[in-house]
Backbone as XML, in Angstrom:
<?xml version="1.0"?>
<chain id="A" units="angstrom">
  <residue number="1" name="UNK">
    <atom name="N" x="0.843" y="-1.162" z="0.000"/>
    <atom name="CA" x="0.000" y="0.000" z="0.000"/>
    <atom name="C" x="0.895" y="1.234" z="0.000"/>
  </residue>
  <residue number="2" name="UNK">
    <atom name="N" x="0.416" y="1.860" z="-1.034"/>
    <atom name="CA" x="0.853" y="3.756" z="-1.068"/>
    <atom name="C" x="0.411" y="4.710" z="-0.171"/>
  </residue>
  <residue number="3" name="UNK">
    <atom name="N" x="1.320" y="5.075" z="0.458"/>
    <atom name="CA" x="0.427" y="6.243" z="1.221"/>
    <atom name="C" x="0.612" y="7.746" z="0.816"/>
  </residue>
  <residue number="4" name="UNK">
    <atom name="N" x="-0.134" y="8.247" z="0.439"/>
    <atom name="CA" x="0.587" y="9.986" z="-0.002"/>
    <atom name="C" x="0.315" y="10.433" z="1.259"/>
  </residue>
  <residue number="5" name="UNK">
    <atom name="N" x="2.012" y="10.798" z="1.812"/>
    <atom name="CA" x="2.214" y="11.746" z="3.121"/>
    <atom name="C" x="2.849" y="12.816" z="3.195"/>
  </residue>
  <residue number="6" name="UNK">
    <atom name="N" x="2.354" y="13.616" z="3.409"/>
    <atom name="CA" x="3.177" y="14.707" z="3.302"/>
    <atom name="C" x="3.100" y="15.667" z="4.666"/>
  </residue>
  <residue number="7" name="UNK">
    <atom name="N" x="4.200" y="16.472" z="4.719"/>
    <atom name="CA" x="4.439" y="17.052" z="6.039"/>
    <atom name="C" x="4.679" y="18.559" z="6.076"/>
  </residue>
  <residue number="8" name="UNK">
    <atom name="N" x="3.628" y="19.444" z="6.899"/>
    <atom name="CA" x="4.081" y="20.917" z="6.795"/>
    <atom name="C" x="5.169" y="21.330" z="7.963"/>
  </residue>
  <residue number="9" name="UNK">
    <atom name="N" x="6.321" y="21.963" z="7.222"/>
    <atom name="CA" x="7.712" y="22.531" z="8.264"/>
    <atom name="C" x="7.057" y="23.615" z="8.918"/>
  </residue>
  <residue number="10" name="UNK">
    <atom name="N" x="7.952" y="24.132" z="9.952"/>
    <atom name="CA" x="7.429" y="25.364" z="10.689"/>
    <atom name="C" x="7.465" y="26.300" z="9.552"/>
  </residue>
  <residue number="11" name="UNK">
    <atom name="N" x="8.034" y="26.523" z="8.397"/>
    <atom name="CA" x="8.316" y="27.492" z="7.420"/>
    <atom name="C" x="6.973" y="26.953" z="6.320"/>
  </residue>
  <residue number="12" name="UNK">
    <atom name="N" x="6.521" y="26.572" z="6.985"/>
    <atom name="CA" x="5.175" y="26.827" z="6.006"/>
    <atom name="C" x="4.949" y="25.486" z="4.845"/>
  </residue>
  <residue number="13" name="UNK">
    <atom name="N" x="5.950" y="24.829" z="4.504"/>
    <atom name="CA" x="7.099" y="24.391" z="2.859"/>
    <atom name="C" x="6.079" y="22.754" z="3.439"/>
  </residue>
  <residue number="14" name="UNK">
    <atom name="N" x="5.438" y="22.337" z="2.274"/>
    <atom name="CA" x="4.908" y="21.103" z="2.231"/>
    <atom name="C" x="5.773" y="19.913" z="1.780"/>
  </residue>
  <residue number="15" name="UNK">
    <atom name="N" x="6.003" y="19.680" z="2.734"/>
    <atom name="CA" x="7.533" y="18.036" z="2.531"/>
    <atom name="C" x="6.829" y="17.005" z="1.989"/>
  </residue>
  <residue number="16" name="UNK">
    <atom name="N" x="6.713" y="16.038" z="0.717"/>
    <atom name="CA" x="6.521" y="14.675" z="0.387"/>
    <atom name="C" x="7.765" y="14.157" z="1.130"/>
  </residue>
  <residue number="17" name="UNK">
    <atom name="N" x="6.745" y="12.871" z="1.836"/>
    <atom name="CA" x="7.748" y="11.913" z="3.217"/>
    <atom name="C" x="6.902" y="10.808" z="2.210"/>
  </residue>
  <residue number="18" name="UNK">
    <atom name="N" x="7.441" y="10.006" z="1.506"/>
    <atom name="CA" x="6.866" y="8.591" z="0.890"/>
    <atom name="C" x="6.780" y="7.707" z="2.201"/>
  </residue>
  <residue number="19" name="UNK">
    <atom name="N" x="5.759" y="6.763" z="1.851"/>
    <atom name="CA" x="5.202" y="6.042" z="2.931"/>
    <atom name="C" x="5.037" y="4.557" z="2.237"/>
  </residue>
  <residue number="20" name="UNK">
    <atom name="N" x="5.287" y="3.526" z="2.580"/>
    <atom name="CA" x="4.642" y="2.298" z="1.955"/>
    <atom name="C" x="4.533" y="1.005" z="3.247"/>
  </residue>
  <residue number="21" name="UNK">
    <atom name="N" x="3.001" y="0.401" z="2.899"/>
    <atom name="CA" x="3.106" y="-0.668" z="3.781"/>
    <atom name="C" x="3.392" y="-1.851" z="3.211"/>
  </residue>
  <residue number="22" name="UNK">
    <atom name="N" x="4.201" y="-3.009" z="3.446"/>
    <atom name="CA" x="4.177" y="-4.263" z="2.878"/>
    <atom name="C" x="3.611" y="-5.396" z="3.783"/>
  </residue>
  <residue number="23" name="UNK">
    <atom name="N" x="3.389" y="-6.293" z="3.442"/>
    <atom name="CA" x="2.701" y="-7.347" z="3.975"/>
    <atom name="C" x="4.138" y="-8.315" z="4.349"/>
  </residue>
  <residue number="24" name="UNK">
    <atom name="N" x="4.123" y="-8.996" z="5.500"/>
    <atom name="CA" x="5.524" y="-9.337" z="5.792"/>
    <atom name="C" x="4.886" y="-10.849" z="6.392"/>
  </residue>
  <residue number="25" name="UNK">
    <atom name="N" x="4.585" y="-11.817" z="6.196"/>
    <atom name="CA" x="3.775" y="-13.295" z="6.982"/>
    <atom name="C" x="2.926" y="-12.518" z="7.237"/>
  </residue>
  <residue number="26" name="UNK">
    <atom name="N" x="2.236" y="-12.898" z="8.809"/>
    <atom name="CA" x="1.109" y="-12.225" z="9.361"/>
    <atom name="C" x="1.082" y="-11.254" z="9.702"/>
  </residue>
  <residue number="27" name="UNK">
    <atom name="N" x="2.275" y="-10.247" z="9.223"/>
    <atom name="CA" x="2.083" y="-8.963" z="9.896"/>
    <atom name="C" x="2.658" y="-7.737" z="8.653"/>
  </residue>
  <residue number="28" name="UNK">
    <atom name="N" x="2.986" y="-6.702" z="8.833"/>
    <atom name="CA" x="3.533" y="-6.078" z="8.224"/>
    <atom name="C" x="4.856" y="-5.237" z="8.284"/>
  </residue>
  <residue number="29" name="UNK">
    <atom name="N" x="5.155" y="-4.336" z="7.278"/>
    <atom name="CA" x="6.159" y="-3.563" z="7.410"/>
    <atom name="C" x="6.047" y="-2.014" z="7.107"/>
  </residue>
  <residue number="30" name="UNK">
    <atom name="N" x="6.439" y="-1.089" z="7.668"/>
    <atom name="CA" x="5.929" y="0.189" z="7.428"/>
    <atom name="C" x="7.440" y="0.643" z="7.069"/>
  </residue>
  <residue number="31" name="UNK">
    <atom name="N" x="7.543" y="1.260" z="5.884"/>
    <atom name="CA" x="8.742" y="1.484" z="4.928"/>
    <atom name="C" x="8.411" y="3.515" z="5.073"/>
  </residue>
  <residue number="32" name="UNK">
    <atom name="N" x="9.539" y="4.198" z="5.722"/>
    <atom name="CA" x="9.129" y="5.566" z="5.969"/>
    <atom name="C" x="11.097" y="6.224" z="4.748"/>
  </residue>
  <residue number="33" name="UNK">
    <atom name="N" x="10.407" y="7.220" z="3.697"/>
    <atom name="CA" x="11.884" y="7.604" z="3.296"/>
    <atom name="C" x="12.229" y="9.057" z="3.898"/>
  </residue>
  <residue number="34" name="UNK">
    <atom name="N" x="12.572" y="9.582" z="4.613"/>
    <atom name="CA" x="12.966" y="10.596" z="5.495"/>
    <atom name="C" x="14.655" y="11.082" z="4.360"/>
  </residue>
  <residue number="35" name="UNK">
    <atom name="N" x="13.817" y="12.411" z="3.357"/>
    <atom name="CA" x="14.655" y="13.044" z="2.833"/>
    <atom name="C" x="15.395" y="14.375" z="3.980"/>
  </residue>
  <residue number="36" name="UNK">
    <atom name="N" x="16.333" y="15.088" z="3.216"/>
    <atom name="CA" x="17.180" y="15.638" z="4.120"/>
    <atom name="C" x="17.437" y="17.042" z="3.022"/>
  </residue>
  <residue number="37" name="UNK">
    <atom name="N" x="16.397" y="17.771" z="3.287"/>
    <atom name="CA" x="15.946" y="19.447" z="2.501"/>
    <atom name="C" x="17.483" y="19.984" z="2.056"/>
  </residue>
  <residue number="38" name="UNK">
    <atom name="N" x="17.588" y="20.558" z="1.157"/>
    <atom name="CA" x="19.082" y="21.085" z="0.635"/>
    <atom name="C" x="19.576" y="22.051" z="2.034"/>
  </residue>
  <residue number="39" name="UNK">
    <atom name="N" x="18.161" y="22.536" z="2.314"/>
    <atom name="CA" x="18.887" y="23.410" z="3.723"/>
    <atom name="C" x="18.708" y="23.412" z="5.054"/>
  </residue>
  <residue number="40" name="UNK">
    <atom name="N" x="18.284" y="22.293" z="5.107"/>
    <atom name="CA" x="18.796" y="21.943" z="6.500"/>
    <atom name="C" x="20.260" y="21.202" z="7.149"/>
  </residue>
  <residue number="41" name="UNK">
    <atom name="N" x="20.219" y="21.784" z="7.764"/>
    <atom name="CA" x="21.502" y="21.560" z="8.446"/>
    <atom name="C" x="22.160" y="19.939" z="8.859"/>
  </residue>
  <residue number="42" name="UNK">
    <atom name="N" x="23.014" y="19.478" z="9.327"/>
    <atom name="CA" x="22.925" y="17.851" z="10.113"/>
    <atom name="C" x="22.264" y="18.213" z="10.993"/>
  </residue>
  <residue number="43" name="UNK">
    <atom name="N" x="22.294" y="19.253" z="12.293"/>
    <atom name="CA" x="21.663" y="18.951" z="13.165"/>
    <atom name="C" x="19.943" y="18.775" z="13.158"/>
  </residue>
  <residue number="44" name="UNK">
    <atom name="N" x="19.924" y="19.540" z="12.120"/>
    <atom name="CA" x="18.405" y="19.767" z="11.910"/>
    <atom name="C" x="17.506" y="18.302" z="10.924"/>
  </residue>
  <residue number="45" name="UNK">
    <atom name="N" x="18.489" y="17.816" z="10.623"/>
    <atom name="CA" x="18.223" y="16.574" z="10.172"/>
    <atom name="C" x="18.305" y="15.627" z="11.249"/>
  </residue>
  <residue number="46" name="UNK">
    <atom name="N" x="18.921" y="15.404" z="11.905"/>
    <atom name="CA" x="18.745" y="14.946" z="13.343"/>
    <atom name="C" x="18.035" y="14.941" z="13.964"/>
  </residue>
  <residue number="47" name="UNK">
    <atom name="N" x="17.445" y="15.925" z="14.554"/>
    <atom name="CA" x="16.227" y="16.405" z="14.811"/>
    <atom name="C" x="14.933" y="15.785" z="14.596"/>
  </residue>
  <residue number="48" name="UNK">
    <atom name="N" x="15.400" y="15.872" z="13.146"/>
    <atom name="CA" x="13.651" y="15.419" z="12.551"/>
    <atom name="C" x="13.806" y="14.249" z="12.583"/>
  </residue>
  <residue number="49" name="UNK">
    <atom name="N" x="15.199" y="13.574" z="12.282"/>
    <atom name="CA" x="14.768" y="12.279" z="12.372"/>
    <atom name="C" x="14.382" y="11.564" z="13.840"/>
  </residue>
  <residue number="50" name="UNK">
    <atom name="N" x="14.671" y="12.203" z="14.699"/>
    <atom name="CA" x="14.490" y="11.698" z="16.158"/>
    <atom name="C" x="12.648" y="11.827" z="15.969"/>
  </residue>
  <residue number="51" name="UNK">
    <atom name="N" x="11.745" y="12.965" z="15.631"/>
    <atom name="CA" x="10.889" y="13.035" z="15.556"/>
    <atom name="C" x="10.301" y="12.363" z="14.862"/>
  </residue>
  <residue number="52" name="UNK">
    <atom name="N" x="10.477" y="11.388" z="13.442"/>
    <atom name="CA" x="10.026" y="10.208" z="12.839"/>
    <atom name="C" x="10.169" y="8.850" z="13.608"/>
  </residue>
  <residue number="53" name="UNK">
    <atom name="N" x="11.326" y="8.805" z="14.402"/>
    <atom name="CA" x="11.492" y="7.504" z="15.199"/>
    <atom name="C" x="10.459" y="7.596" z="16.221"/>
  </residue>
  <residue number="54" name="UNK">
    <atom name="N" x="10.021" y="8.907" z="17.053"/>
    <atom name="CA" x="8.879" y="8.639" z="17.935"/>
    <atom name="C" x="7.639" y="8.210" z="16.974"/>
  </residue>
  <residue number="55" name="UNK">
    <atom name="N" x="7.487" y="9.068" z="15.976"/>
    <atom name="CA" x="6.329" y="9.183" z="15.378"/>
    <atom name="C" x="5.976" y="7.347" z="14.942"/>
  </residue>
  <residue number="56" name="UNK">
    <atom name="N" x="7.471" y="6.947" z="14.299"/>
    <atom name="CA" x="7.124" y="5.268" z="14.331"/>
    <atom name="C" x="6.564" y="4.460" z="15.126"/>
  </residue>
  <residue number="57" name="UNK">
    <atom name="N" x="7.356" y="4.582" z="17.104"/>
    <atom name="CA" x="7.054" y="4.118" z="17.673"/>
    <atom name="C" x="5.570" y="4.014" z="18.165"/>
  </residue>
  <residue number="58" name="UNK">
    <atom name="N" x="5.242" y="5.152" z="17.629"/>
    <atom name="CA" x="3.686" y="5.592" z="18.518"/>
    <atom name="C" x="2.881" y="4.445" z="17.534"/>
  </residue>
  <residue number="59" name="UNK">
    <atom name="N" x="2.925" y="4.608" z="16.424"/>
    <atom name="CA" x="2.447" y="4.229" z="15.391"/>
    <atom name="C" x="2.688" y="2.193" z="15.668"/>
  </residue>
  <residue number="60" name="UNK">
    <atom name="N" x="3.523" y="1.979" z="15.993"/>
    <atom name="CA" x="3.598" y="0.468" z="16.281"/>
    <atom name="C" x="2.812" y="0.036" z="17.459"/>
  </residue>
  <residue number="61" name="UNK">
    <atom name="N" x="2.983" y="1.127" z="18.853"/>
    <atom name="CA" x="2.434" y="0.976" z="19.524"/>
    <atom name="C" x="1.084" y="0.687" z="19.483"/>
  </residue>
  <residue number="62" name="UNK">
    <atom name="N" x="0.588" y="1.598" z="18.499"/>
    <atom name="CA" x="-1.380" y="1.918" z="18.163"/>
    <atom name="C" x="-1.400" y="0.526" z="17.961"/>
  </residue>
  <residue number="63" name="UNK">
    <atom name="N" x="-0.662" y="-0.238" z="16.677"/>
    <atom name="CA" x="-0.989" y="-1.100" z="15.614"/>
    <atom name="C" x="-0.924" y="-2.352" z="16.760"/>
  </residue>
  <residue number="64" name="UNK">
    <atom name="N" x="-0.098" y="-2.295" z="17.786"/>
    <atom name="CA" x="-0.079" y="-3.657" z="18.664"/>
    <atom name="C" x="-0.783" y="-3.987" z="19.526"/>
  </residue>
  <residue number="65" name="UNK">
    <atom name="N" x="-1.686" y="-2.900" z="19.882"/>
    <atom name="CA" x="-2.739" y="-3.152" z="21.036"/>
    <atom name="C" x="-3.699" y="-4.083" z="20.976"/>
  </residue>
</chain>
C-alpha cells in the first residue's frame, strides 16, 4: 500500500515523506523515506529524524494493542 504523506515545516514548505506498507507473513512492514531538505543543516536533520522515530514508535504501539 501507497500512502501519499506529506508534512508541513514550521516554514510553512509542504515536505513529500513517501510512505509504503508491505505485507511481511502475518504482519507487516511500514517502509518511511525521510529526505534531508538542501537546507537543513545535520543537526536539523537529526532532529527530525528523532521526531520520525517517535512518530514510528507511537504508530507500532497503536498497531499492537
Amino acid at each position: 500500500m501507497r500512502l501519499y504523506h506529506y508534512v508541513t515545516t514550521a516554514q510553512e514548505v509542504e515536505v513529500y515523506v513517501p510512505l509504503r506498507v508491505i505485507s511481511n507473513g502475518s504482519g507487516s512492514e511500514v517502509l518511511l523515506t525521510l529526505f534531508r531538505l538542501p537546507e537543513m543543516s545535520e543537526e536539523q536533520y537529526a532532529e527530525d529524524l528523532k521526531l520520525v522515530e517517535q512518530d514510528l514508535r507511537t504508530l507500532k504501539d497503536i498497531l499492537e494493542e
